[in-house]
RODOLO-496816 format. One record per residue: residue in three letters; x, y, z of N, C-alpha, C, O in turn. Coordinates in steps of 0.02 Angstrom, whole numbers, plus 50000, padded with zeros to 5 digits. Example, Ala and Ser with C-alpha at 12.3 -4.5 7.8 and 13.67 -1.06 7.14 Angstrom:
residues 2
Ala506604971650390506154977550390506604983550390507124983450423
Ser506424988850354506844994750357506455000250394506705005750402
//
This chain:
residues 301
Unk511665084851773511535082551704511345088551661510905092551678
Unk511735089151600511625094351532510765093351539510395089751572
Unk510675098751488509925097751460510035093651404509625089051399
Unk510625094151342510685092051302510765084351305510525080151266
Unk511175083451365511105074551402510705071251405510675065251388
Unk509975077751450509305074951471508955073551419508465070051431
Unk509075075751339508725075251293508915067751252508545064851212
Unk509495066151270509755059651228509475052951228509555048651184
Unk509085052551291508615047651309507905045951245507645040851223
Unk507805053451236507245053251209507035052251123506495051651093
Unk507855052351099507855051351053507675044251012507565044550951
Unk507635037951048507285031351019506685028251036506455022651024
Unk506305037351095505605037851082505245041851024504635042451014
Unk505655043750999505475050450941505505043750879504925042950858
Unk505915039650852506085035750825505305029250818504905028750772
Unk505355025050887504775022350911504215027250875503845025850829
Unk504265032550905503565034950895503175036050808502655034450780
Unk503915040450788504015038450704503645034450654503285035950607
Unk503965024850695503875020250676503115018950679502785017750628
Unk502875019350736502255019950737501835024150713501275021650723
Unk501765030050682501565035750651501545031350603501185026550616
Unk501845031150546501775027750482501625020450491501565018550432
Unk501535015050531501225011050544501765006450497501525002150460
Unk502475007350498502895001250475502694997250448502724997350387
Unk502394991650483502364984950489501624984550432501394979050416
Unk501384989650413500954988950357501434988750304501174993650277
Unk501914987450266502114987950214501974980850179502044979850119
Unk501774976550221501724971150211500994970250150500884965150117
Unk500564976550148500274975450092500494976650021500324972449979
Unk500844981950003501044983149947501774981649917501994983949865
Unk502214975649977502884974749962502894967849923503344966849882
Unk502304962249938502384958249905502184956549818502454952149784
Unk501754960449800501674962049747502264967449695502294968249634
Unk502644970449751503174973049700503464967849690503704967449634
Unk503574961949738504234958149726503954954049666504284952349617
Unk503204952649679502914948349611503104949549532503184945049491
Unk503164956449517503254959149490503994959149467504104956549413
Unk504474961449498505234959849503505424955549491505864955949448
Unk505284948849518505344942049492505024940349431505344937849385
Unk504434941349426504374939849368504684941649286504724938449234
Unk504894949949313505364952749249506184949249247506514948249195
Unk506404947749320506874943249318507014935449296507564932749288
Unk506464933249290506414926049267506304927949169506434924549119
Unk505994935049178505804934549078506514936449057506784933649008
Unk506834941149093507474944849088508124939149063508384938749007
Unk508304934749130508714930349105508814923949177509314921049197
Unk508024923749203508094918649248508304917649312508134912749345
Unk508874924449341509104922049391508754929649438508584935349423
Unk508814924749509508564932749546509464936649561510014934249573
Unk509154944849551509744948649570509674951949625509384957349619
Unk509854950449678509824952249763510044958149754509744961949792
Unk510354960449727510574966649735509954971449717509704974649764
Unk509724972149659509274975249630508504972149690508194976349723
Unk508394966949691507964966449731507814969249812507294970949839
Unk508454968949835508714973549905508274980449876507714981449900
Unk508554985549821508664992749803507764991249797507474994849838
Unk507384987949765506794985849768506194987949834505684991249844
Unk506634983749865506434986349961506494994349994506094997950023
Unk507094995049976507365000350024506725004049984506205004350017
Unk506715006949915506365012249861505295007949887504755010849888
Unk505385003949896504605002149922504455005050005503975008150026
Unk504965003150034505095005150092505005012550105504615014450148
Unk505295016050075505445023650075505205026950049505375032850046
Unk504715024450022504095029749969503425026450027503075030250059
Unk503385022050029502605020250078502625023750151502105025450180
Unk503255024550177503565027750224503415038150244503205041950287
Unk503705037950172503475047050149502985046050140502675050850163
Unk502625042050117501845043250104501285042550171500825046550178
Unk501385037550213501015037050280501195043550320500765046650350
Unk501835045250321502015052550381501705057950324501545062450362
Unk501535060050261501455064850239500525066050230500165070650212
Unk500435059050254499615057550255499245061150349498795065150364
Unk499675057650382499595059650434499785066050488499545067350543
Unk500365069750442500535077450425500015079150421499695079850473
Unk499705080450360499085083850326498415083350375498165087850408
Unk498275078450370497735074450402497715076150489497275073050520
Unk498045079650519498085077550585497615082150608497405080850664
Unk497355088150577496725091450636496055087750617495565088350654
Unk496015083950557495625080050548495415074050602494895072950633
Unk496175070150600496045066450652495975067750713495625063750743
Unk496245073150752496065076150794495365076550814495275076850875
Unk494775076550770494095078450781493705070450770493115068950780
Unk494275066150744493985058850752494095054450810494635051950824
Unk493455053650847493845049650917494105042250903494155038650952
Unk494305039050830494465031650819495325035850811495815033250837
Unk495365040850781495985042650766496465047250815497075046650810
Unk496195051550859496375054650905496975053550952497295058450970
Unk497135047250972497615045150994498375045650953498945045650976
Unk498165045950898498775046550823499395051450850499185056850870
Unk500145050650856500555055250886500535059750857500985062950885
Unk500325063250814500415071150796499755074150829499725080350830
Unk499325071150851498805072350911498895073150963498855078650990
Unk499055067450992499395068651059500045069551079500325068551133
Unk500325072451010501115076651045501435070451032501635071750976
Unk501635065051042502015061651046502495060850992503015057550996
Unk502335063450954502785068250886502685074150858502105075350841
Unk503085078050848503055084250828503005086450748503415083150716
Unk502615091050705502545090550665503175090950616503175088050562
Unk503675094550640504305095450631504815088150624505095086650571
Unk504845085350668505115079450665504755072950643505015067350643
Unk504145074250624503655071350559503975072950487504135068750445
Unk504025079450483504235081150427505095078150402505305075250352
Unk505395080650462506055077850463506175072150424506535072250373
Unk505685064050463505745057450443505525056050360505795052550318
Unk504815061150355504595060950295505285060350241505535055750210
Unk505455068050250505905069850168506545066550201507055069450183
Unk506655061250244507245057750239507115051250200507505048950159
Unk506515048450218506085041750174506215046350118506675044450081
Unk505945051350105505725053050026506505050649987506575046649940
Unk507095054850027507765054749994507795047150007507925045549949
Unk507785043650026507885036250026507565033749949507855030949902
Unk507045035349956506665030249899506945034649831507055030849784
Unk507055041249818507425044949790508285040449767508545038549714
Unk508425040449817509245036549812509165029549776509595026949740
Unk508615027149789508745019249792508615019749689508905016349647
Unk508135024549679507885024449623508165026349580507985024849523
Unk508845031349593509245032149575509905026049541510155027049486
Unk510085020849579510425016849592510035010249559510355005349540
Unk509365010749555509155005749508509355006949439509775003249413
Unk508975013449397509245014549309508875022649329508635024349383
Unk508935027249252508845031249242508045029449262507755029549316
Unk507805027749190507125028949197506745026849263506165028749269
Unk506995023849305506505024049415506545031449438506115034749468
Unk507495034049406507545039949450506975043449388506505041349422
Unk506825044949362506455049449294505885049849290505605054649264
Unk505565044449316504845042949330504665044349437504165047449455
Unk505125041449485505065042349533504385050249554503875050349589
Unk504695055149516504085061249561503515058749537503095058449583
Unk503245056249467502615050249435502345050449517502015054749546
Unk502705042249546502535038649578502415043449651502075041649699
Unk502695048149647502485054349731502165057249714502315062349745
Unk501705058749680501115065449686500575061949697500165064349736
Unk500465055549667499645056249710499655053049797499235053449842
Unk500275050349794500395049749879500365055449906500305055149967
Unk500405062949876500165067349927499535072249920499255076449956
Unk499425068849841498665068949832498235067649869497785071449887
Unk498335061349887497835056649919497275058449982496655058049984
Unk497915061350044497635066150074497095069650078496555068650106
Unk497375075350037496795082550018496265078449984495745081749993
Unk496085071549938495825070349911495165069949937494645071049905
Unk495215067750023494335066850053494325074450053493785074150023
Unk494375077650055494365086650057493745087949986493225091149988
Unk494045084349929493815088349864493435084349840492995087049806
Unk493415075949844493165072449807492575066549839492655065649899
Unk492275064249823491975058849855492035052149856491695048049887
Unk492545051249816493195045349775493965046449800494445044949764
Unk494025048749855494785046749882495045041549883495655041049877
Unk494605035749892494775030049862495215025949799495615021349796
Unk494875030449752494905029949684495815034849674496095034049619
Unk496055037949711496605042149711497035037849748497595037049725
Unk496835034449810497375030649843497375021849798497795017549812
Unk497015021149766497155014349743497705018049665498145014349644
Unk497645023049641497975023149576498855026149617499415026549590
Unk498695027349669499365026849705500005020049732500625019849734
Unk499405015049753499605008849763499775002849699499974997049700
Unk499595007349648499615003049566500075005849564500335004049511
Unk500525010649596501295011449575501955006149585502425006349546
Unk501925001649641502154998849661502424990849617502954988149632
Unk502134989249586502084983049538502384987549486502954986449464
Unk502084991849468502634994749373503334996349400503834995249366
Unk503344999449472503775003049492504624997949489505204999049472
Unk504034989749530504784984249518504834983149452505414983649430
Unk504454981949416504474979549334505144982149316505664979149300
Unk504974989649323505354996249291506254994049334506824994749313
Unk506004991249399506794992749424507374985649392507974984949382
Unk506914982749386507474975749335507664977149263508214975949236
Unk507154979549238507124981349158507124989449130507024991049071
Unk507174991649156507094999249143506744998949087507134999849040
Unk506164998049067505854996248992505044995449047504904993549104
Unk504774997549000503904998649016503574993549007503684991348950
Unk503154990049042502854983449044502104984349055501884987549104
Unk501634981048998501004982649017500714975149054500144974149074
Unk501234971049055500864965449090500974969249187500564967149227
Unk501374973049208501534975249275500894982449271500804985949321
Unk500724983049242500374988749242499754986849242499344991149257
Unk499494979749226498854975449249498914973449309498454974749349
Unk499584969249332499614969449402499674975049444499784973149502
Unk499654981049438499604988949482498864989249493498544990349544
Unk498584987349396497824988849421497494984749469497014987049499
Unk497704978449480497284972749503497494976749606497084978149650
Unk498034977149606498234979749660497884986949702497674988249758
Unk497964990649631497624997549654496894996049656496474997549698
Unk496884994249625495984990949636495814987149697495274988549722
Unk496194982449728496054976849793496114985149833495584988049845
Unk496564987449846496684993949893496144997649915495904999849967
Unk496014997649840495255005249838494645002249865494225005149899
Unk494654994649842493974991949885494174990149947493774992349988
Unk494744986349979494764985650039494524992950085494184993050136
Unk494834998850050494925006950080494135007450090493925011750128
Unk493705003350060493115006750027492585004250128492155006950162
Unk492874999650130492604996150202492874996750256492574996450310
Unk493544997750249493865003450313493555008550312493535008750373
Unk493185014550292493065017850291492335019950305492055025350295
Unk492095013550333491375013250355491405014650413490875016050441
Unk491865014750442491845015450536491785020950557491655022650615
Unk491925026050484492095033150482491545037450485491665043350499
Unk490795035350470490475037450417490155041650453490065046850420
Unk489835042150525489575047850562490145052550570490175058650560
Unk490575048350592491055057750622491195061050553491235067150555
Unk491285057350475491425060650428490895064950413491115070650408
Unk490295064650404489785068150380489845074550425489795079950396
Unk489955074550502489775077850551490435082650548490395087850581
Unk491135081150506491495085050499491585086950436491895092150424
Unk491325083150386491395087650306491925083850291492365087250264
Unk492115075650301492655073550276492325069250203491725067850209
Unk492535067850160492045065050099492445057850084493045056550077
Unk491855053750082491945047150053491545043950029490965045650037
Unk491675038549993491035034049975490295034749996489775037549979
Unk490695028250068490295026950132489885033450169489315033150191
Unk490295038850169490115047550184489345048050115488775046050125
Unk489475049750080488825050550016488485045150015487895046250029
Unk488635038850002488065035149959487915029950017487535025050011
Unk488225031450070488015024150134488505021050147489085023050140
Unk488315015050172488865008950213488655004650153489095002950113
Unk487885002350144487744996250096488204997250037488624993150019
Unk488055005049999488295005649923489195006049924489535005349874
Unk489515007450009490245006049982490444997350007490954994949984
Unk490074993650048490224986250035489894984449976490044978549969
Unk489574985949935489414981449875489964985149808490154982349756
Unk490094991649831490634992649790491604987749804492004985049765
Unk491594988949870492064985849885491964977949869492504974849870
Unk491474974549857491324968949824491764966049715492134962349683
Unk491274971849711491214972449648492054976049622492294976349565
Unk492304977949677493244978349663493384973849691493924975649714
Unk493304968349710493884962949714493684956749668494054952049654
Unk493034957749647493034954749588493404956149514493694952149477
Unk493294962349508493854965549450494614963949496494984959549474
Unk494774966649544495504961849539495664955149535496214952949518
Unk495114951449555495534942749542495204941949444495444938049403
Unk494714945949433494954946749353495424947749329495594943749286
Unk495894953849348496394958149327496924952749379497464955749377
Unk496974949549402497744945749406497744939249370498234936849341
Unk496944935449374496894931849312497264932649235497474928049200
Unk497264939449221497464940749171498264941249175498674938249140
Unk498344945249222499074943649238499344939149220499734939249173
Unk499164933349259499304925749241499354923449168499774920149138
Unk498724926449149498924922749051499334926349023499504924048969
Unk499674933049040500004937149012500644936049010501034937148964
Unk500764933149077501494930049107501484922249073502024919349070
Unk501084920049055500924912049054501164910049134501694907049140
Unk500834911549184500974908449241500684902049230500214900449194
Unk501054898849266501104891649287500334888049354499884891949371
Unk500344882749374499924880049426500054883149492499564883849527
Unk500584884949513500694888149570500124894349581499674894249624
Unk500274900549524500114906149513499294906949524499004911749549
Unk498944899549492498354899749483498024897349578497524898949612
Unk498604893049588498324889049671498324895349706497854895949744
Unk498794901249703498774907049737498104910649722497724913549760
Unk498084909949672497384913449641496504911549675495984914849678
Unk496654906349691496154904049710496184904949787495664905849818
Unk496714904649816496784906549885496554913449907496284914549961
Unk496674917849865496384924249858495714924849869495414926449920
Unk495464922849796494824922249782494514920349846494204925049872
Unk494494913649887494294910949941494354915849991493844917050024
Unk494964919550007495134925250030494264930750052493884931650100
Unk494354933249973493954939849952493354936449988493244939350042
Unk492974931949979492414928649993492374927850080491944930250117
Unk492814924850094492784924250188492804932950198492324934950231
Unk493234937850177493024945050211492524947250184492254951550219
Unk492244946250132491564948450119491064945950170490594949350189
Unk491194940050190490874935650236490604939950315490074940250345
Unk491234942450325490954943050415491094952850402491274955250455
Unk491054957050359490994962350353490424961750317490434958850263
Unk489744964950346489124965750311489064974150325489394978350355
Unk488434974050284488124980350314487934981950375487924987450404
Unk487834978150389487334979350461487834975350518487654975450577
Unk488514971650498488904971950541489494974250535489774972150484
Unk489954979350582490694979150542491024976150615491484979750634
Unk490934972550643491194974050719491914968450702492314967150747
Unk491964966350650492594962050611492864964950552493094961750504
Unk492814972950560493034973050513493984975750525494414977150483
Unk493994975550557494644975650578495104969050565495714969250555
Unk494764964050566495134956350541495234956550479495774956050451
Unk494604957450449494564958050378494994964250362495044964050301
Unk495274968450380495664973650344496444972650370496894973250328
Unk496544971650412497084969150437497474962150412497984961350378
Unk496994957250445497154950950454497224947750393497754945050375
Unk496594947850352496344945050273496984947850229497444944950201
Unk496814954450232497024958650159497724957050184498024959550136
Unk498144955050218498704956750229499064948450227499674947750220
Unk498624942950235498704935650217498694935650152499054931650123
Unk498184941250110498154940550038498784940949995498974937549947
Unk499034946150028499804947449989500364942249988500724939749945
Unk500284941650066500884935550080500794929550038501254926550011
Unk500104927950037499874918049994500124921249918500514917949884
Unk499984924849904499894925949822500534926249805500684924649748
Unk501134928949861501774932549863502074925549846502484924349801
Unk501814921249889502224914549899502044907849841502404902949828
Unk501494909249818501414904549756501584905649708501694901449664
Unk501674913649702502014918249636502764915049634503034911949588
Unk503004916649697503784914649683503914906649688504504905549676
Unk503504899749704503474893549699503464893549648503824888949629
Unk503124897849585502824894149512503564897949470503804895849417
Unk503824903449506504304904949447505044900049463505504898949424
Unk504974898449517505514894549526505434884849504505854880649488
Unk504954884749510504704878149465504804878149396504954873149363
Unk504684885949363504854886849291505364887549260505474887849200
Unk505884888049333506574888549316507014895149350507624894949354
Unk506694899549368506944905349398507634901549459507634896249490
Unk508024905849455508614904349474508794908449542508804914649540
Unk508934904849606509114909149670509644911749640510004915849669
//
């Protein structure tokens, strides 16, 4: 057997491994709120959904959250290296190379690049907008004590970003739904980041939870998901959403309240449900009453 033979095997562990590096199967927080968004400019637009444009929607959500998790975990990896929750991460233990990290990165990047292209001018024109603080974000525990505050105004890209791909025209009602979004992000981020808080101090990584405690970033992470079910409230009157929009709303709300619930100060040993499990039901219920109420209003398969 070639060497080049012996290597062919290994190629849909490099792939696998990839997949897992950027953690895929998270897109599921920031994809349903683009579509909220999309649909909704499609129902103001002229009612019917356009699969096509909504597909190009995906691939460009897909392919920017994609470059952004491998270019996070690029950066980040002697960091994690010195964290024993993160240590296992494949650019740690070899199981990907930084090289073929990079590789997948600027192929996502050209993906979400292409797709944005193929939507209208102004996605491709604005697109680098929507990539710099995704690689901001990063360096941001480095400089700031609000990295938080950098990765939620990253995740408020995603809602203008669909607006923009149906209508090529600037929408400040999608730009309330970014905030309400980048805001749920920055506080959810704000309580993930409690698990962190000895090895961060002990390595000079900066956060919230790092400076001001565990108490002052759950009562901050509080006090942001109250401003977001404000800020999609508003959404709602902006859109004139319908009863659907509002039943989602409240599912939320109920939501925010049960993970506030079993993440305290003095316990996080759930907070993994609550960041996982919760925040990631949140998108889907809201995803699914959003699109019940526009199709009750008339929105067209």
């Amino acid at each position: 057997m070639t060497s080049a033979s012996a290597a062919l095997p290994q190629q849909p562990g490099r792939t696998k491994a990839f997949l897992r590096l950027v953690m895929i199967e998270h897109s599921v927080f920031a994809l349903p709120f683009a579509y909220i968004a999309a649909l909704t400019a499609m129902y103001e637009w002229d009612e019917n959904i356009h699969w096509g444009r909504l597909l190009l929607v995906t691939v460009a959500m897909v392919g920017l959250r994609t470059f952004a998790m491998a270019a996070n975990r690029i950066i980040d990896r002697e960091i994690d290296a010195r964290n024993p929750r993160t240590a296992h991460r494949e650019l740690v233990t070899g199981a990907m190379s930084v090289k073929h990290a990079w590789t997948g990165a600027l192929i996502a990047l050209a993906v979400f690049l292409g797709a944005a292209a193929l939507l209208n001018p102004l996605c491709l024109a604005l697109a680098p907008v929507a990539v710099i603080p995704m690689v901001v974000y990063p360096y941001g525990k480095r400089f700031t004590d609000f990295p938080q505050a950098i990765l939620g105004l990253a995740q408020a890209m995603g809602p203008v970003g669909g607006w923009l791909a149906i209508t090529g025209s600037w929408s400040w009602e999608a730009v309330v739904l970014g905030l309400a979004v980048g805001v749920w992000i920055g506080g959810f981020d704000l309580i993930y980041a409690c698990q962190d808080v000895e090895t961060d101090r002990e390595i000079g990584v900066k956060s919230v939870p790092a400076r001001f405690g565990i108490p002052a970033a759950i009562w901050g992470a509080r006090a942001c998901h109250a401003v977001t079910t404000a800020l999609f409230a508003w959404y709602a009157l902006l859109t004139d959403a319908g009863a659907f929009f509002w039943l989602g709303l409240l599912i939320v709300a109920a939501a925010f309240v049960y993970e506030h619930t079993i993440v305290r100060p003095n316990d996080l040993t759930r907070l993994n449900r609550a960041f996982f499990s919760v925040n990631g039901f949140i998108g889907i219920a809201l995803f699914v009453c959003a699109l019940l109420d526009l199709l009750v209003r008339g929105l067209t398969v």
